[in-house]
C-alpha positions as CSV (number, residue, x, y, z in Angstrom):
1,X,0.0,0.0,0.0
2,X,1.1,3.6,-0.8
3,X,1.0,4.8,2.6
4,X,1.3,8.6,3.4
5,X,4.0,10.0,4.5
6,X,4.9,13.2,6.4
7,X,7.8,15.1,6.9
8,X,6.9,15.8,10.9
9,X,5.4,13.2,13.1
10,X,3.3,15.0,14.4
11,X,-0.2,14.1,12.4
12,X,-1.2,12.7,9.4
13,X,-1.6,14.3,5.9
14,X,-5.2,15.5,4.8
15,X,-7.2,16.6,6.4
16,X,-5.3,16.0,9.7
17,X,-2.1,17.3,9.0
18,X,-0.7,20.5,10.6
19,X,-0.5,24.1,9.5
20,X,3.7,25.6,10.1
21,X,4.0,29.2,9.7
22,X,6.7,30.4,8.1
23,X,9.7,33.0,8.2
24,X,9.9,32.9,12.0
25,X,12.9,33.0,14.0
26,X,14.0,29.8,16.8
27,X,13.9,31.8,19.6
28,X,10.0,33.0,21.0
29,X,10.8,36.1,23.0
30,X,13.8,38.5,24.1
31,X,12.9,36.8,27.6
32,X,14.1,32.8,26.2
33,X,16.8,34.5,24.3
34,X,18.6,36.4,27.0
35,X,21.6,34.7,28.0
36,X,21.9,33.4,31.5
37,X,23.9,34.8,33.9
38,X,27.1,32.5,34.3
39,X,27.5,32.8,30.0
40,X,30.9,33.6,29.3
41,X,31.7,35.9,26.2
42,X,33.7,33.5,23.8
43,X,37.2,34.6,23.0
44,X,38.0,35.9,19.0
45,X,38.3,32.7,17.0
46,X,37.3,32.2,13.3
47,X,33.4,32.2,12.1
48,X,32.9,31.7,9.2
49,X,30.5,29.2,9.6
50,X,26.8,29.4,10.0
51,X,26.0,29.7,13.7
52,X,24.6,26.8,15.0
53,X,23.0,24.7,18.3
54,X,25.4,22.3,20.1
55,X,24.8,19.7,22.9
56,X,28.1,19.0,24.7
57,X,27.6,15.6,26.8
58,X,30.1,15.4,30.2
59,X,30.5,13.9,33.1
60,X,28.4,15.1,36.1
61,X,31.1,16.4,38.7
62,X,31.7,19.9,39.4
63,X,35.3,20.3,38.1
64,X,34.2,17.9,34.7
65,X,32.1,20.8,34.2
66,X,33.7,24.0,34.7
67,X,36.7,22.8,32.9
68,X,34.9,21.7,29.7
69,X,32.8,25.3,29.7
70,X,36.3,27.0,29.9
71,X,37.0,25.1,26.7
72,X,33.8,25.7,25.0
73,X,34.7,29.2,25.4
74,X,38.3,28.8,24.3
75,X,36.9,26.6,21.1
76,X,35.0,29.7,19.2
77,X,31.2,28.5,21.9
78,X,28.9,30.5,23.7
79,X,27.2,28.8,26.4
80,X,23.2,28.8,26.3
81,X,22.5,27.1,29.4
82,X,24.1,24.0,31.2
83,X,22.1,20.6,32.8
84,X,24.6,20.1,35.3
85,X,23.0,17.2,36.8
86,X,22.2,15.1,33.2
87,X,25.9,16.5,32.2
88,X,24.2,18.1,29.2
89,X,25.4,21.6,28.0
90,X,23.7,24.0,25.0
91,X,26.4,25.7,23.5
92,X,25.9,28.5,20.3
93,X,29.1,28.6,17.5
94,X,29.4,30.1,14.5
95,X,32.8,28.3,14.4
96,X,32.6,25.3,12.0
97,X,35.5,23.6,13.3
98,X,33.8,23.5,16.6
99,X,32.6,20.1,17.4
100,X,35.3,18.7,16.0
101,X,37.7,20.2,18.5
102,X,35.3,19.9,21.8
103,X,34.8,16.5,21.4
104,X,38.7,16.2,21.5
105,X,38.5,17.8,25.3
106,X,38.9,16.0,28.3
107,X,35.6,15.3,30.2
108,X,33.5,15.2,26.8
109,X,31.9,12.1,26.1
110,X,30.3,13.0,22.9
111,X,29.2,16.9,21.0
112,X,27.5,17.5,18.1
113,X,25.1,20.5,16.3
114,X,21.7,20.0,16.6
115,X,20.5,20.9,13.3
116,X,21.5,21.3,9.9
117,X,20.9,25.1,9.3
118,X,21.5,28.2,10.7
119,X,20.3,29.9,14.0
120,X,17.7,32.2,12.3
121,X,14.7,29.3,11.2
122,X,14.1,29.3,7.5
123,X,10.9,29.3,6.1
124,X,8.7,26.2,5.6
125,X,5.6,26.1,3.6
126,X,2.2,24.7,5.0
127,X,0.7,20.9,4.8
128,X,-2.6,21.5,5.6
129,X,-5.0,22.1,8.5
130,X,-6.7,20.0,11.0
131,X,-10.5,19.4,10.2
132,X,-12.5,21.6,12.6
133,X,-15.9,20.8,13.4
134,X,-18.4,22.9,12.4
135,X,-20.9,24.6,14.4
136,X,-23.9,22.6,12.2
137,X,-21.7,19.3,13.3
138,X,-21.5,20.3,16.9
139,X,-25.4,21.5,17.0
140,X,-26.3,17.6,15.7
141,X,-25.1,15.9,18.0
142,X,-27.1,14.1,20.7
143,X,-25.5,13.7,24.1
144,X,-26.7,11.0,26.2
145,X,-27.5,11.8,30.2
146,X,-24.1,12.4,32.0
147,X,-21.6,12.9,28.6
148,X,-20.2,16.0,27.6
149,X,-22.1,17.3,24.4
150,X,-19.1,16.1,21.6
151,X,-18.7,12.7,23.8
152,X,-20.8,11.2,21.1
153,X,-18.7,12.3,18.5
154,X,-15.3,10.5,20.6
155,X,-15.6,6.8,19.7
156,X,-12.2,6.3,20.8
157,X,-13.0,6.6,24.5
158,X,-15.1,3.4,24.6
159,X,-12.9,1.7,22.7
160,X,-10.1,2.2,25.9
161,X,-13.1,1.9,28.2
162,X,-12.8,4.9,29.7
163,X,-16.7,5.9,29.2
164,X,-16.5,3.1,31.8
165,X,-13.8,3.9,34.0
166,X,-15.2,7.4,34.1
167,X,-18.1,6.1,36.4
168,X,-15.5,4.9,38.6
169,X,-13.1,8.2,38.9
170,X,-12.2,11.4,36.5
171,X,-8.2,10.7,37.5
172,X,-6.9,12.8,40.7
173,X,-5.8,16.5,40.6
174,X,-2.9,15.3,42.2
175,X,-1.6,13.7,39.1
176,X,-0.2,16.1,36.5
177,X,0.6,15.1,32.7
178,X,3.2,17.2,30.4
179,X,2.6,17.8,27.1
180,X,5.9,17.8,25.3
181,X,5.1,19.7,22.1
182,X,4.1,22.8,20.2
183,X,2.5,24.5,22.5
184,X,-0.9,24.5,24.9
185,X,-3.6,27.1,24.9
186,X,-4.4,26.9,28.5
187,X,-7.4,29.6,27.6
188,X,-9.9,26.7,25.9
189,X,-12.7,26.1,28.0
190,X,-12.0,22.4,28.3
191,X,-7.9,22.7,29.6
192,X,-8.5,25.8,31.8
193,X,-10.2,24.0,34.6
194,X,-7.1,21.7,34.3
195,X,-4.0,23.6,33.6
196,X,-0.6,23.4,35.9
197,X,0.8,26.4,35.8
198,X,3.4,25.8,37.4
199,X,4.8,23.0,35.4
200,X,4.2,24.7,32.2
201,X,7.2,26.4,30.3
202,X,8.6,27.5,26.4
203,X,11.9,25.3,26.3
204,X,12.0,26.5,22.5
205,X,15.3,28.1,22.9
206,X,16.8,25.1,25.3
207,X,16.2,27.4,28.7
208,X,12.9,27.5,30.2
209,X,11.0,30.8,29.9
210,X,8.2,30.9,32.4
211,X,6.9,34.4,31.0
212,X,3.1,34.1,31.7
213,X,1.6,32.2,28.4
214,X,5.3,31.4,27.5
215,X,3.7,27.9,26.4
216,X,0.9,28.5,24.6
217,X,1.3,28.4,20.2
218,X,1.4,32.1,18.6
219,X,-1.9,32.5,16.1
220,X,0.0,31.1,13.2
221,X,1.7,28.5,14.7
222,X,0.7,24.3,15.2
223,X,-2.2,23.7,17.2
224,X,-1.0,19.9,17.6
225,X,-0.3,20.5,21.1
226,X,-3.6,21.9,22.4
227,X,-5.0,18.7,20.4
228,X,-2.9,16.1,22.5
229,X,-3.1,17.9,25.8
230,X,-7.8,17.9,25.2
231,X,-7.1,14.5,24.5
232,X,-5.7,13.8,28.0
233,X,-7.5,16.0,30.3
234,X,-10.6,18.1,28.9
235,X,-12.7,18.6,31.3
236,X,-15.9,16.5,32.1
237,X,-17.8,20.0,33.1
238,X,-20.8,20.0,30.2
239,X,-18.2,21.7,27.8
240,X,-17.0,20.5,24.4
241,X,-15.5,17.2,24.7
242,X,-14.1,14.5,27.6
243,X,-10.5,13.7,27.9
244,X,-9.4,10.2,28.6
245,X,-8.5,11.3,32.3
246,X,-10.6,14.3,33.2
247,X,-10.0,15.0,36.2
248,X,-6.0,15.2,36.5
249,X,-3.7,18.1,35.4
250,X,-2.1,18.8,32.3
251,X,0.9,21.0,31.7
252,X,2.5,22.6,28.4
253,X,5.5,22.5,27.6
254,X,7.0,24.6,24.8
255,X,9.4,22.7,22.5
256,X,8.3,23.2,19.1
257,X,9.7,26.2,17.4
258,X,7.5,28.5,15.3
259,X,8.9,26.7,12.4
260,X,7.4,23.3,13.7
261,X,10.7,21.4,14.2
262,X,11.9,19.9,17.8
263,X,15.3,20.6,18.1
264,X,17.8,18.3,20.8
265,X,17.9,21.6,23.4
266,X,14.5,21.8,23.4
267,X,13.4,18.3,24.4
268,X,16.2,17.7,27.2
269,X,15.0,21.2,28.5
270,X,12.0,19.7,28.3
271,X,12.4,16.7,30.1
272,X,14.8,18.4,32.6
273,X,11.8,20.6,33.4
274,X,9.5,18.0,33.5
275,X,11.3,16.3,35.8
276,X,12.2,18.9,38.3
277,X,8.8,20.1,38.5
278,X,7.1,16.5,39.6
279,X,5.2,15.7,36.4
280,X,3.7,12.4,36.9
281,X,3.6,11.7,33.1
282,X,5.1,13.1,29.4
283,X,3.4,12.7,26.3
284,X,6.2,13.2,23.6
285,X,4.1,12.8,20.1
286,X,7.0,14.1,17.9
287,X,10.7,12.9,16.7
288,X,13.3,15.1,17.5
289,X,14.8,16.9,14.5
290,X,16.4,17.3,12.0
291,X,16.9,13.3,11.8
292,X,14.5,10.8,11.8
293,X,16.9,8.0,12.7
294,X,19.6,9.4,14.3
295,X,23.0,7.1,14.1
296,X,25.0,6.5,16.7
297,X,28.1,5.7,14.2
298,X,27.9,9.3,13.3
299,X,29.4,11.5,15.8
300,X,26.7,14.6,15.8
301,X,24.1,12.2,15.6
302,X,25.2,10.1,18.9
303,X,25.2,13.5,20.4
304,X,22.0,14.1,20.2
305,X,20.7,10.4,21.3
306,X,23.1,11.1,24.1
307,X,21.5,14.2,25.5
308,X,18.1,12.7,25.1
309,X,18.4,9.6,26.6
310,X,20.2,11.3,29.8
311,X,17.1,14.1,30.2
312,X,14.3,11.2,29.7
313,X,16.3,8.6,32.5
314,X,16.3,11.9,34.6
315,X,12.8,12.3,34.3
316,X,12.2,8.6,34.8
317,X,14.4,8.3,38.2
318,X,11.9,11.7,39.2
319,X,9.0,9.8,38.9
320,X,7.5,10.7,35.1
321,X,6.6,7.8,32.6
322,X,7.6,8.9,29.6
323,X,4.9,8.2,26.5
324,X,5.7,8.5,23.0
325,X,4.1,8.2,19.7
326,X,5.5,5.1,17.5
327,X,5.3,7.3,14.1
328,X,3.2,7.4,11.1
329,X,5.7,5.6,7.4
330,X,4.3,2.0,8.2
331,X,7.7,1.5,9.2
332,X,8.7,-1.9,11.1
333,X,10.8,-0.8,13.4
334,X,12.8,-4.1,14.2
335,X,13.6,-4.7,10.5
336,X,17.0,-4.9,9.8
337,X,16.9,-1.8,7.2
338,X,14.6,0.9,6.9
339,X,14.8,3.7,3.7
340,X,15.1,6.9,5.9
341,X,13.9,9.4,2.8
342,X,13.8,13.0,4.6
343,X,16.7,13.7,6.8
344,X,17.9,16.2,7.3
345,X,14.4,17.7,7.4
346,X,16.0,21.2,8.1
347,X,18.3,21.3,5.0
348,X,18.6,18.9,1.7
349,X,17.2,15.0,2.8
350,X,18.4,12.7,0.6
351,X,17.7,8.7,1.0
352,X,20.4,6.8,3.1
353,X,19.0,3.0,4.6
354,X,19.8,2.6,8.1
355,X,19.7,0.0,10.7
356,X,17.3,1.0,13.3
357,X,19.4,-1.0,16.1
358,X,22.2,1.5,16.1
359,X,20.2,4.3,14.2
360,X,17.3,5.4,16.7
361,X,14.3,7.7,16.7
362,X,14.1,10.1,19.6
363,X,12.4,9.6,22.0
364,X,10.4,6.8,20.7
365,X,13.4,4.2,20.7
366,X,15.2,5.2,23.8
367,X,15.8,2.7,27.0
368,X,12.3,3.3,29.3
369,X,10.4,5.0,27.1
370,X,6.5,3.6,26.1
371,X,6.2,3.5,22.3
372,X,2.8,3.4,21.5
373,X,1.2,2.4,17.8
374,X,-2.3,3.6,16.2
375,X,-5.4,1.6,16.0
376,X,-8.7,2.5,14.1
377,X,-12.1,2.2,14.9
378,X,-12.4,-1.4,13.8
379,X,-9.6,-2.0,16.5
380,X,-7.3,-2.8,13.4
381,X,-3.4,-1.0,13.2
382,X,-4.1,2.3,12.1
383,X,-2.9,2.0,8.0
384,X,0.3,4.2,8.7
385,X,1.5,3.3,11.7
386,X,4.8,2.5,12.3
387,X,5.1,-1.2,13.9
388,X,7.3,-3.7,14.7
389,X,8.2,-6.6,17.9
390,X,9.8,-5.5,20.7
391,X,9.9,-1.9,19.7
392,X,5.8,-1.4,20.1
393,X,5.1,-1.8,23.6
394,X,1.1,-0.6,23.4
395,X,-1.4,0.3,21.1
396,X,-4.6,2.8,21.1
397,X,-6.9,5.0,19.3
398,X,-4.8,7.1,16.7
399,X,-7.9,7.4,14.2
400,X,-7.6,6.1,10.3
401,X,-9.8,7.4,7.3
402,X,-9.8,3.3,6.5
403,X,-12.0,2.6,9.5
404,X,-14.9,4.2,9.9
405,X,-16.5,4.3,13.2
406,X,-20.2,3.5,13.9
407,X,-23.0,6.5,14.1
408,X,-23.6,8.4,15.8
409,X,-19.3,9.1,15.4
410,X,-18.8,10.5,12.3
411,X,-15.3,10.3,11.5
412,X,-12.3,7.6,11.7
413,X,-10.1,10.4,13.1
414,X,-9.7,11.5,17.0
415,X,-11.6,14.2,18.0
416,X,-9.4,17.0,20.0
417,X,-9.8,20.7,21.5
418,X,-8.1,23.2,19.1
419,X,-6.6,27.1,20.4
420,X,-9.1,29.6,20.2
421,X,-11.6,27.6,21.9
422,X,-12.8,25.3,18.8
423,X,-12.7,21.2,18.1
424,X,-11.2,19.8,15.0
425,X,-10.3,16.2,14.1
426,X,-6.7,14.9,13.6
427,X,-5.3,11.3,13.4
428,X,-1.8,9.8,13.8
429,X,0.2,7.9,16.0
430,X,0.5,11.1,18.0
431,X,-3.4,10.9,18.9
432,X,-2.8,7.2,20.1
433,X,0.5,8.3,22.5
434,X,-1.9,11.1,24.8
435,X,-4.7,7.9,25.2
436,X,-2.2,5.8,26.4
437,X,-0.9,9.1,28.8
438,X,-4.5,9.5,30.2
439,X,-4.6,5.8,30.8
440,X,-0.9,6.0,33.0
441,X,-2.4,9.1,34.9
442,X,-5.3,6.9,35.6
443,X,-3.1,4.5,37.2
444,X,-1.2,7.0,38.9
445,X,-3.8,8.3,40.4
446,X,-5.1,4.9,41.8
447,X,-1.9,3.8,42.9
448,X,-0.6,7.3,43.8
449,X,2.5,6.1,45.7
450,X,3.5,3.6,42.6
451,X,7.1,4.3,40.8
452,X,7.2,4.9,36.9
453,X,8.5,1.4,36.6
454,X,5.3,-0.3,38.5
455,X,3.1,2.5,36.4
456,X,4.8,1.2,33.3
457,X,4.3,-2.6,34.5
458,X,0.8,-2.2,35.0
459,X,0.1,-0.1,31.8
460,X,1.2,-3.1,30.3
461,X,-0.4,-6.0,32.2
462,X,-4.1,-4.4,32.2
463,X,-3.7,-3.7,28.4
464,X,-6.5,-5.1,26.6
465,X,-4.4,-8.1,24.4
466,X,-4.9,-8.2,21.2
467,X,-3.7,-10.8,18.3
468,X,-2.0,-10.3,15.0
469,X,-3.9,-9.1,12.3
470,X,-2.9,-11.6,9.7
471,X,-3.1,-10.6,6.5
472,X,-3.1,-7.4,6.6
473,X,-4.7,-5.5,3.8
474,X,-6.0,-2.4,5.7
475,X,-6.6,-1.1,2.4
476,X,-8.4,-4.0,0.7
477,X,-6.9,-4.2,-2.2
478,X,-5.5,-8.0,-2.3
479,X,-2.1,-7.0,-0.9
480,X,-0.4,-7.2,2.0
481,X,0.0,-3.8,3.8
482,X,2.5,-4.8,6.6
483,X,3.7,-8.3,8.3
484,X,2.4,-8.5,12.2
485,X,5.4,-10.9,14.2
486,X,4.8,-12.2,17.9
487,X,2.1,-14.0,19.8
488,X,-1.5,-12.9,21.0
489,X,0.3,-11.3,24.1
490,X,3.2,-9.1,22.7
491,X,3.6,-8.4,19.0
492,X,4.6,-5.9,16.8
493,X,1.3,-4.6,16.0
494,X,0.2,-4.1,19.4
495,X,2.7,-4.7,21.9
496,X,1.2,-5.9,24.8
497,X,-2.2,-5.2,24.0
498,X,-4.5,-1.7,23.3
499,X,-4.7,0.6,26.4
500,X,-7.5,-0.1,28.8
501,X,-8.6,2.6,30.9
502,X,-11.3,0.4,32.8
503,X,-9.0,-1.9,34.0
504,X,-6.5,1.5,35.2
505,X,-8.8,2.3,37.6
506,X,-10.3,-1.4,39.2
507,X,-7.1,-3.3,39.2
């Protein structure tokens, strides 16, 4: 099958793809741009090279440290900002000998830029727009006694069960999920009652800026991240649609540039934050860019698996269970080759096959984190989801235009609260990753004193198994769309079964 492709993860092409402004610079505000306080002022060196984001990876102790900032400095960098406790440090050069020569210092275990172009974001031009629902749409719908008046509309909540577990409990307020993305409008009607504050930050420029509304999307930009985060926690208050846990928190974080791309300093400062503000659970439904696989043979490339894996284990030792969305090129993920066609996405992609055992996407591949696949309304793999045994560890709603749901639902995608106080319909693997973060906070919030790893154990155990679909023609059209390995209990379709919210909150 000609499946579609996209060149973000975020969502799928038409209708549910995502609109990216364009000639906008990386960083959101003079406030996120200042330099900290300890940034030294680099001495004269050459640059004549474009000035790019670094990640510098060290050792933790104090003196490790200090001594490889004195030779960023001395190497042609400006330090950003510096994770002392992940060893992770966001330097700026315009130097292009620059990585080269820090990753020769003692104390540096790996360095590398973070993207393929310069500083100031190029343009990108738009793929399309989610699919809002329209005020005739909204005004036909019949809500039953006790559902919000778009529940109707939401066939992917009964299909986790959490219609049901919703007569049991909404989720605790105790319990607060991050949403690792473009952005949140905490203004909609259905996050307000919900929002964290005080968890919420922009992390756009790889240092938090807690300006008030620092994480919410400018007009033009992606509203992908208000989607996931209605997904998770709208409100069960008569008002627009019901999130999968209701009744817990649900923080933005900023990582997403205006631009649409998620650059290495912005997700570790997003996970650092995450972290050190008690966030229960992170939904991550993006890769990290400007590489879909990222190669730890190539020395930028480990870099930036480096600095990712160290800021998602430190927000897995703090407690958070990390989520993430499988991705949307029908990829099998534990094939020995995959065609990576669009990386760099920042610059000129060209094709290059890689081994996805030493070539990883971020975070979806890393040690700890939950990769979650798409199903459709028939319960089937959603047609584009990426798959594949031992990588998939859980499956749920992601929507697909292939499977269409029964009345009084009217379309195969996932129904979501958009900025500006409005609904629209999206679908992708990043739809199924904030189901399967309302289901952990469900968990959380029955087992409040539970460690990410029992959380993560019990996601797993109480998922809803689910057997191979074998053949798999999604499409109908007498071929086989994708090959499904493993047993009724863990395979690569499903992992350990689709999410069950029901069982989150009774077991």
């Amino acid at each position: 099958m000609a499946h579609l492709r996209s060149r973000r993860r975020l969502a799928l092409a038409v209708p549910a793809v995502l609109s990216l402004t364009a000639t906008l610079g990386l960083l959101p505000s003079a406030a996120s741009a200042a330099p900290s306080a300890d940034t030294a002022v680099p001495v004269a060196r050459a640059a004549d090279g474009p000035a790019l984001s670094y990640v510098v990876n060290t050792g933790t102790d104090r003196s490790t440290i200090a001594s490889v900032r004195r030779a960023i400095v001395r190497n042609g960098g400006t330090v950003v900002t510096s994770y002392d406790r992940i060893g992770v440090i966001v330097v700026h050069s315009a130097d292009p000998g620059f990585a080269q020569r820090i990753r020769a210092v003692r104390g540096v275990d790996s360095a590398g830029a973070t993207r393929s172009r310069p500083l100031p974001a190029q343009s990108t031009t738009d793929v399309g727009t989610p699919k809002a629902l329209s005020a005739a749409e909204a005004a036909g719908v019949r809500a039953a006694a006790g559902q919000d008046p778009l529940e109707p509309l939401q066939w992917d909540l009964p299909a986790i069960k959490a219609d049901k577990a919703h007569e049991k409990t909404l989720g605790s307020p105790d319990v607060t999920v991050a949403v690792i993305d473009t952005g949140v409008d905490d203004t909609h009607p259905d996050i307000a009652p919900n929002f964290d504050r005080a968890a919420s930050a922009n992390c756009v420029s790889g240092k938090p800026d807690t300006t008030d509304g620092a994480w919410r999307p400018g007009a033009a930009e992606s509203p992908h991240g208000t989607h996931v985060a209605g997904e998770i926690a709208a409100a069960k208050n008569g008002v627009g649609m019901t999130g999968v846990a209701p009744g817990v928190k649900v923080a933005g974080i900023k990582v997403g540039n205006p631009d649409g791309f998620f650059y290495t300093e912005a997700v570790v400062c997003g996970f650092v934050w995450a972290a050190e503000h008690h966030v229960d659970v992170t939904n991550n439904s993006y890769y990290t860019d400007p590489w879909y696989f990222n190669c730890t043979t190539d020395p930028d490339q480990k870099a930036l698996v480096d600095a990712i894996t160290r800021a998602s284990r430190y927000a897995e030792r703090k407690g958070a269970v990390n989520v993430a969305a499988a991705g949307n090129e029908n990829y099998d993920l534990a094939s020995d080759a995959i065609t990576d066609e669009g990386s760099p996405n920042d610059g000129t992609p060209s094709d290059r096959v890689v081994d996805p055992h030493e070539c990883f996407d971020i975070p979806t591949q890393l040690p700890g984190v939950v990769t979650v696949a798409a199903t459709g309304a028939k319960g089937l793999k959603s047609s584009f989801s990426n798959h594949g045994l031992g990588v998939v560890d859980i499956a749920a709603p992601g929507g697909d235009r292939l499977q269409a749901p029964q009345p009084p639902a009217v379309s195969g995608l996932i129904l979501g609260t958009l900025p500006g106080g409005k609904y629209g319909y999206m679908a992708g693997t990043s739809m199924a990753t904030p189901h399967v973060a309302g289901v952990a906070a469900l968990i959380k919030s029955t087992h409040p004193h539970a460690p990410a790893a029992v959380v993560k154990a019990l996601l797993y155990a109480e998922a809803t198994a689910t057997p191979c679909t074998d053949p798999y023609d999604i499409d109908g059209d007498g071929k086989v769309d994708a090959v499904c390995e493993g047993t009724r209990n863990r395979n690569g379709f499903y992992g350990w079964g689709v999410a069950d919210a029901l069982a989150a909150v009774t077991r």
